[in-house]
FIDO-369026 format. One line per field, with one value per residue (C-alpha): residue in three letters; x, y, z. Coordinates in pm, 1 decimal, decimal comma. Layout:
BEGIN
residuo = (ala  ...)
c1 = (X  ...)
c2 = (Y  ...)
c3 = (Z  ...)
END
This chain:
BEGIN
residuo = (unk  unk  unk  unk  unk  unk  unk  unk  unk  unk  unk  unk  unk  unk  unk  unk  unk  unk  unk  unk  unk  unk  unk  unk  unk  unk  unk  unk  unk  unk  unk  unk  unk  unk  unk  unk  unk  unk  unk  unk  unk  unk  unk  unk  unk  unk  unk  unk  unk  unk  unk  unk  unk  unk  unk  unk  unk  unk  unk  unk  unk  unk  unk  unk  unk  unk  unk  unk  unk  unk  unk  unk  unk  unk  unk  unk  unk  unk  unk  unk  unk  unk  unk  unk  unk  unk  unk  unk  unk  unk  unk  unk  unk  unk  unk  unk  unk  unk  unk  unk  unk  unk  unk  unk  unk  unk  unk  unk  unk  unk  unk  unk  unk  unk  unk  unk  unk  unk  unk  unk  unk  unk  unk  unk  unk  unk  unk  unk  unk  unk  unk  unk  unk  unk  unk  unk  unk  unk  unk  unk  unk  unk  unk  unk  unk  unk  unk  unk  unk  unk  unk  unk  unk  unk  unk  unk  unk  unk  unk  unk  unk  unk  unk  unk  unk  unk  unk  unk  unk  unk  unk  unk  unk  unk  unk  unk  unk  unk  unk  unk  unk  unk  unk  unk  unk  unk  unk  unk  unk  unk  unk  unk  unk  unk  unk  unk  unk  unk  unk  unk  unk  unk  unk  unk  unk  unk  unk  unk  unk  unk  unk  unk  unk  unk  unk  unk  unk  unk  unk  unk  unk  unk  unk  unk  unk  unk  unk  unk  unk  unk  unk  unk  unk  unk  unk  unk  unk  unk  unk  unk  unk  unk  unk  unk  unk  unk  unk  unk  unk  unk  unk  unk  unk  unk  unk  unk  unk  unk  unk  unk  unk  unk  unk  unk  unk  unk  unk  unk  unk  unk  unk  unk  unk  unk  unk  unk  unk  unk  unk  unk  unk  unk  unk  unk  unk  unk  unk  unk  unk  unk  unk  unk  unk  unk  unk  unk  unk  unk  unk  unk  unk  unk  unk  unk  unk  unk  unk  unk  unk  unk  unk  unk  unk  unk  unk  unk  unk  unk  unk  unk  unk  unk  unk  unk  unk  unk  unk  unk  unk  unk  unk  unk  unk  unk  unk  unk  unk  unk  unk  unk  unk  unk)
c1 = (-112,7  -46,7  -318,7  -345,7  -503,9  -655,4  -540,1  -765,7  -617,8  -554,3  -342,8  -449,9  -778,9  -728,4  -834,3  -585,8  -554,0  -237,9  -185,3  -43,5  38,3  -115,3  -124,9  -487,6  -698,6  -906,8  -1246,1  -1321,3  -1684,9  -1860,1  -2229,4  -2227,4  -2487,3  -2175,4  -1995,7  -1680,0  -1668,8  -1670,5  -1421,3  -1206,3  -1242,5  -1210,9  -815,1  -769,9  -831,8  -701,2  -479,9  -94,7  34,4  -238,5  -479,8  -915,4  -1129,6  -1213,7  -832,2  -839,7  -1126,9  -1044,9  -714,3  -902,6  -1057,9  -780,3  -578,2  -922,9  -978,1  -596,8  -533,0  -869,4  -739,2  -443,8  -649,9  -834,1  -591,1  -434,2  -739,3  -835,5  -422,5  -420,7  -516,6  -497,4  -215,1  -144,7  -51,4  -417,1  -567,1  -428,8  -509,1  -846,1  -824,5  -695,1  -929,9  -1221,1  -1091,8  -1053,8  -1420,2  -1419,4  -1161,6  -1353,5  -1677,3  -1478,7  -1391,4  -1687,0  -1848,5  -1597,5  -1629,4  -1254,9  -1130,5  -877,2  -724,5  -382,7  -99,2  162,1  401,1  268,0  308,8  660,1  596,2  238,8  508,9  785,8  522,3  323,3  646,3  738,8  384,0  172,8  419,8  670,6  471,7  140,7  377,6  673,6  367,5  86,5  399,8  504,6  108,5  95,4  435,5  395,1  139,5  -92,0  10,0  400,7  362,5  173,3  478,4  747,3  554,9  443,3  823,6  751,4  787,6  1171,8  1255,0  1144,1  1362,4  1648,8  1506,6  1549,3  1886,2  2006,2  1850,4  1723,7  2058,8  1800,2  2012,2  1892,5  1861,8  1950,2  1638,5  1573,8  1875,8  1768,1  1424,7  1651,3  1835,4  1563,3  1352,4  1641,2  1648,0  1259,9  1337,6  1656,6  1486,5  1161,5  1427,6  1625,0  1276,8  1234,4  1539,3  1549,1  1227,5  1199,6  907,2  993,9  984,7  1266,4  1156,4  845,3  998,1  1258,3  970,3  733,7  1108,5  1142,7  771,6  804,4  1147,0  945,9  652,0  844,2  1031,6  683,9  599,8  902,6  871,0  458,0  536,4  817,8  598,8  479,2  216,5  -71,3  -382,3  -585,4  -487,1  -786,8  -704,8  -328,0  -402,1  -662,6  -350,0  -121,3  -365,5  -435,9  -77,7  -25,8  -333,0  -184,2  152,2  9,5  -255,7  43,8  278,0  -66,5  -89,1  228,6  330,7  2,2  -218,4  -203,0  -330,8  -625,1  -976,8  -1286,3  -1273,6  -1505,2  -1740,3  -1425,1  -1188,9  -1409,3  -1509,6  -1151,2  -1134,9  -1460,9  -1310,0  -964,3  -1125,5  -1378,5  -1257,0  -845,0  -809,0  -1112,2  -1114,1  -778,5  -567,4  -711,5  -704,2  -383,5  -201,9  -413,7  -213,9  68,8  104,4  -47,1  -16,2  320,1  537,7  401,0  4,9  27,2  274,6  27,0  -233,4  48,6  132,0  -147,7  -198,2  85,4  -85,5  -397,9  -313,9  -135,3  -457,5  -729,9  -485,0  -537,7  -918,1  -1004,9  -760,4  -659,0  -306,4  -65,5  138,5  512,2  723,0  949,4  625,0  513,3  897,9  952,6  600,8  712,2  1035,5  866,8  681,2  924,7  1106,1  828,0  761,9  1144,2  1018,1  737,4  673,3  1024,4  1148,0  1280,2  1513,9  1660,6  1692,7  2046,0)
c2 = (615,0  332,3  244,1  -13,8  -321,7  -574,9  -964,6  -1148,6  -1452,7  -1736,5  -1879,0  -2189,6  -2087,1  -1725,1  -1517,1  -1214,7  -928,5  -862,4  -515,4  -440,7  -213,4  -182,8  -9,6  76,7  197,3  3,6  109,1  -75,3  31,3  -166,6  -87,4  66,7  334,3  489,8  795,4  678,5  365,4  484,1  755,4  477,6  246,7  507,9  591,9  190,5  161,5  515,8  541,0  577,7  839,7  1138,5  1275,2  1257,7  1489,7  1222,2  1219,4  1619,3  1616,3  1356,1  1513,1  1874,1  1712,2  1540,6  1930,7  2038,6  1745,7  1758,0  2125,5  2225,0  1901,3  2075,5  2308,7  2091,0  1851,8  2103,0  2167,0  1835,6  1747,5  2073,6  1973,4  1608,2  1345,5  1325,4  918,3  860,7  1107,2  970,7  614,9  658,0  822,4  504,4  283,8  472,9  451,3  73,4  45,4  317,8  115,8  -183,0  -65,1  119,5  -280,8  -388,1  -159,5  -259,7  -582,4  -627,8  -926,5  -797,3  -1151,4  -1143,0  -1398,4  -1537,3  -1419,6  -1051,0  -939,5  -864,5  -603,6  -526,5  -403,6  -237,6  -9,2  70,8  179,7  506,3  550,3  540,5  519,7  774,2  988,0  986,2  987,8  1206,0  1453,0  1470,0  1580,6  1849,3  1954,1  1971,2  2201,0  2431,2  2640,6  2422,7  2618,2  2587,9  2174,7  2158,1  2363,4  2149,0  1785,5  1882,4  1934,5  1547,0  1529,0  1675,7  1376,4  1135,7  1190,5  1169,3  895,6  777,4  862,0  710,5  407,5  298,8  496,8  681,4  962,8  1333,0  1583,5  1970,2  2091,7  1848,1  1898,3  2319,1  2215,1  2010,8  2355,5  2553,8  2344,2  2315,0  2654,2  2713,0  2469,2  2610,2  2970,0  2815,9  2617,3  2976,6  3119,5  2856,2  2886,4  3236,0  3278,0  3203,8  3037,7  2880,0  2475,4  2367,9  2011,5  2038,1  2115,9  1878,0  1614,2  1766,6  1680,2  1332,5  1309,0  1463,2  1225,1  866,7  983,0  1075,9  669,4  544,2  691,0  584,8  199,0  184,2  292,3  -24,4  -239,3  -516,4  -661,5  -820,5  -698,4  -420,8  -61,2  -78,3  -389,0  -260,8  58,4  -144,9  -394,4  -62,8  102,3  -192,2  -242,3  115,6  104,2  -162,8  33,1  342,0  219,7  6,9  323,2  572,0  275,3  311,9  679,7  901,3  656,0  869,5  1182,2  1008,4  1191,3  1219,9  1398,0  1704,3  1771,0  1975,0  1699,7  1429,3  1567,2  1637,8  1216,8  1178,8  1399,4  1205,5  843,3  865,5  1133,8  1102,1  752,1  627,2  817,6  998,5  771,9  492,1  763,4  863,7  531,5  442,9  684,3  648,5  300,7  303,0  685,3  803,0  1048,7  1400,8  1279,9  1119,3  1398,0  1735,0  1720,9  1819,3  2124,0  2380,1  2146,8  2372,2  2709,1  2578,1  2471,2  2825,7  3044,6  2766,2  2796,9  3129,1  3165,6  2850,5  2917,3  3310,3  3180,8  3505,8  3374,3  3547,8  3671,2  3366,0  3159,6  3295,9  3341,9  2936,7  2874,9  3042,3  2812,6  2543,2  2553,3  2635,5  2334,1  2125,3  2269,1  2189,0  1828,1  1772,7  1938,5  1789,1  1494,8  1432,8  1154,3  919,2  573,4  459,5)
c3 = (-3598,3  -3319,0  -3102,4  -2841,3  -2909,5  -2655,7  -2713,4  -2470,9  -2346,9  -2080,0  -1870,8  -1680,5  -1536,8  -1527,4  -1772,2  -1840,5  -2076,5  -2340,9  -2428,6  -2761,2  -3026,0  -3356,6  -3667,8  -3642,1  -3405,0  -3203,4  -3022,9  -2722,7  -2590,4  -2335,7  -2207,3  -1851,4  -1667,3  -1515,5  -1592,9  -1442,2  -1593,4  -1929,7  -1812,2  -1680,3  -1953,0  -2218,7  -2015,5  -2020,7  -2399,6  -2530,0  -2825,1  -2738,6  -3010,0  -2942,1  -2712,4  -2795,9  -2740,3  -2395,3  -2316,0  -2280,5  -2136,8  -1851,3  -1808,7  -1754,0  -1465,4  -1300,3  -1337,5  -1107,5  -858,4  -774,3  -768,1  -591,0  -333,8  -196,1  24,4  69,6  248,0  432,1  596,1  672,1  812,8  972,6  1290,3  1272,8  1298,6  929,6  901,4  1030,4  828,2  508,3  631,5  675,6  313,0  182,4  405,8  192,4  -130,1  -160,4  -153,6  -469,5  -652,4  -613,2  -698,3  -1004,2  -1051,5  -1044,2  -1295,8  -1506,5  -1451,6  -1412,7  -1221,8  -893,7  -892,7  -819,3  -921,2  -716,4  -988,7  -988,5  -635,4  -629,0  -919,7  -742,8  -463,6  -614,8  -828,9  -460,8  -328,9  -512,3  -596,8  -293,8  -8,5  -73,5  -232,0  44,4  357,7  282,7  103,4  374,3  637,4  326,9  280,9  695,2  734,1  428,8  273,4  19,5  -262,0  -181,6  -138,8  -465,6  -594,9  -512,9  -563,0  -923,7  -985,1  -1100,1  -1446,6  -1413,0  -1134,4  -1402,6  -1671,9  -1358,0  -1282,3  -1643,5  -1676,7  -1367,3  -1307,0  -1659,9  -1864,2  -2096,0  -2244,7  -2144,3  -2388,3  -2356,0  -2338,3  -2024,8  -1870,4  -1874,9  -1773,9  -1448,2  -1392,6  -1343,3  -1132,7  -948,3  -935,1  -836,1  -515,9  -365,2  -429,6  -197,8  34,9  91,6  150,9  436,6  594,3  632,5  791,6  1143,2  1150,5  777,8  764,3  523,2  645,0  460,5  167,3  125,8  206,3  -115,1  -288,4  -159,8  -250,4  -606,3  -648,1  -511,8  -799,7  -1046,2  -996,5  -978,9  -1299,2  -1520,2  -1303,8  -1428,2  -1801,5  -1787,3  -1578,8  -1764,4  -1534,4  -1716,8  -1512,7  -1529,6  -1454,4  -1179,9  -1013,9  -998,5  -832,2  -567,5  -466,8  -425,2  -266,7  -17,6  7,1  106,5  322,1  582,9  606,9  679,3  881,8  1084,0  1107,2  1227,3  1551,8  1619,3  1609,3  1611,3  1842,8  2103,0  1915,6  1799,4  1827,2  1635,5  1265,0  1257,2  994,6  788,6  824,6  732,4  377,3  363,8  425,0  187,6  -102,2  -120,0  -75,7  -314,8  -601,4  -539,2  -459,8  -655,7  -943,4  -1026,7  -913,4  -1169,9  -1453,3  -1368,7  -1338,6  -1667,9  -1841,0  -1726,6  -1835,8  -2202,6  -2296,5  -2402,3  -2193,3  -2336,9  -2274,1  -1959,7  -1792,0  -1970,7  -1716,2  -1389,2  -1590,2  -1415,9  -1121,3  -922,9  -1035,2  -967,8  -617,0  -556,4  -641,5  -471,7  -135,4  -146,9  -183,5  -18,6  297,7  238,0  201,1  79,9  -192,6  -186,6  -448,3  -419,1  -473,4  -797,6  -911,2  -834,7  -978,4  -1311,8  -1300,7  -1243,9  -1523,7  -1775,5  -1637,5  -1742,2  -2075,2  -2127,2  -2035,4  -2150,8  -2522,5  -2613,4  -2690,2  -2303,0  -2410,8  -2644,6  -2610,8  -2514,7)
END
């Protein structure tokens, strides 16, 4: 079974990790009085060919803190310029990540060399996917938006096969079909109601699309820091744009949070942004395809039901019947072989 072993090394005065495979498996432990620094460190270090007991377990919780947070950002962006919201979201999460950092004792040095990959990764991840998703959360019901942005997995092996020429197999190209199928059937539901916004969901699409880049870009990415260090420099780099664009376009709807929309803000900075994100981008780097990718699989459902006792959101037929399409696509996606190298 391969496992991931950690070369430590230097280069010139700056110490820096090497992550490679190995035959055996390696346990990495390091002393800490912190829950989430052993949870983050345990993602960091995890073997690459199967999933612990601690891998299930972590991905358990990111399937509640992200399904249980699309209600929960609808209400906080429901009457509130959206840009600023999510900007003050990112403005408290940096002090998370660092503190996450810290407790790690991980270095958040940054190389000359690195920030042009520091960059393209923050792109697809946090840009795309936070802008073109807090106007899809805003427009749409929660449950719809979490729909149509955990259609993920399936843009990744696109992705794959476009930009990177990774070959496609059947099974993924019938998982393509019918989330394909799930969105125009959500799309038609938008367009012929009135008071539908089709806009919102072709935004959860563009958002779903930029993530599901992101992903296959970190799992190639070859930058030699830490998985928390990485997400703090996308996050910050994120941070200024949005905080630039929310000056420029929602200034004038500024106003003071109330008590609902700041834990809304308090929820996503400290347990999205300083917690998820860093397990989630942990995987996604050093776990293959099927582990990193299992714990979006109920995150959709999830966010359907938790709209709908947290808000009283009424689910329609053309929700559960893209919901159910949806998921097939993914099992197509994920509990294959997705694709073949070229």
């Amino acid at each position: 079974m391969s496992s991931i072993c950690v070369v430590a090394a230097t280069h010139g005065a700056v110490p820096t990790v090497r992550i490679v495979t190995c035959d055996r498996q390696v346990l990495f432990a390091r002393s800490t009085r912190s829950w989430m620094s052993l949870a983050i460190s345990h993602v960091i270090f995890a073997p690459m060919t199967s999933l612990s007991r601690k891998d299930i377990a972590l991905l358990v919780v990111l399937t509640l803190v992200w399904g249980f947070n699309w209600p929960i950002m609808k209400a906080g962006v429901q009457n509130f310029p959206p840009m600023t919201f999510r900007a003050i979201c990112m403005i408290g999460g940096l002090p998370a990540v660092w503190l996450a950092a810290r407790m790690q004792r991980e270095p958040l040095a940054l190389q000359r060399g690195q920030i042009g990959t520091v960059l393209r990764l923050a792109l697809p991840n946090m840009l795309v996917w936070h802008v073109s998703m807090i106007f899809a959360v805003k427009m749409l019901s929660s449950g719809r938006a979490a729909i149509l942005g955990y259609t993920m997995p399936v843009w990744a092996v696109l992705c794959g096969l476009l930009f990177f020429r990774e070959k496609v197999t059947r099974m993924a190209w019938l998982g393509i079909a019918l989330a394909f199928a799930g969105a125009m059937l959500l799309l038609s539901s938008e367009f012929a109601n009135l008071a539908g916004k089709p806009a919102g969901s072709l935004l959860a699409l563009v958002a779903a699309a930029g993530w599901g880049y992101g992903t296959v870009q970190m799992k190639r990415s070859k930058i030699a820091i830490s998985t928390v260090a990485l997400t703090f420099w996308m996050l910050a780099t994120a941070c200024v744009v949005l905080v630039g664009l929310a000056v420029l376009f929602e200034r004038q709807l500024w106003r003071p949070p109330t008590a609902l929309e700041w834990g809304s803000m308090l929820y996503n900075a400290v347990i999205i942004f300083g917690f998820a994100h860093v397990v989630w981008f942990g995987l996604a780097r050093l776990l293959p395809p099927v582990a990193s990718s299992l714990s979006v699989t109920m995150i959709p459902v999830l966010g359907v039901f938790s709209g709908a006792w947290i808000l009283g959101e009424t689910p329609h037929w053309q929700d559960y019947a893209a919901m159910c399409l949806i998921l097939l696509a993914m099992s197509t996606v994920l509990l294959k072989p997705r694709i073949a190298s070229a």
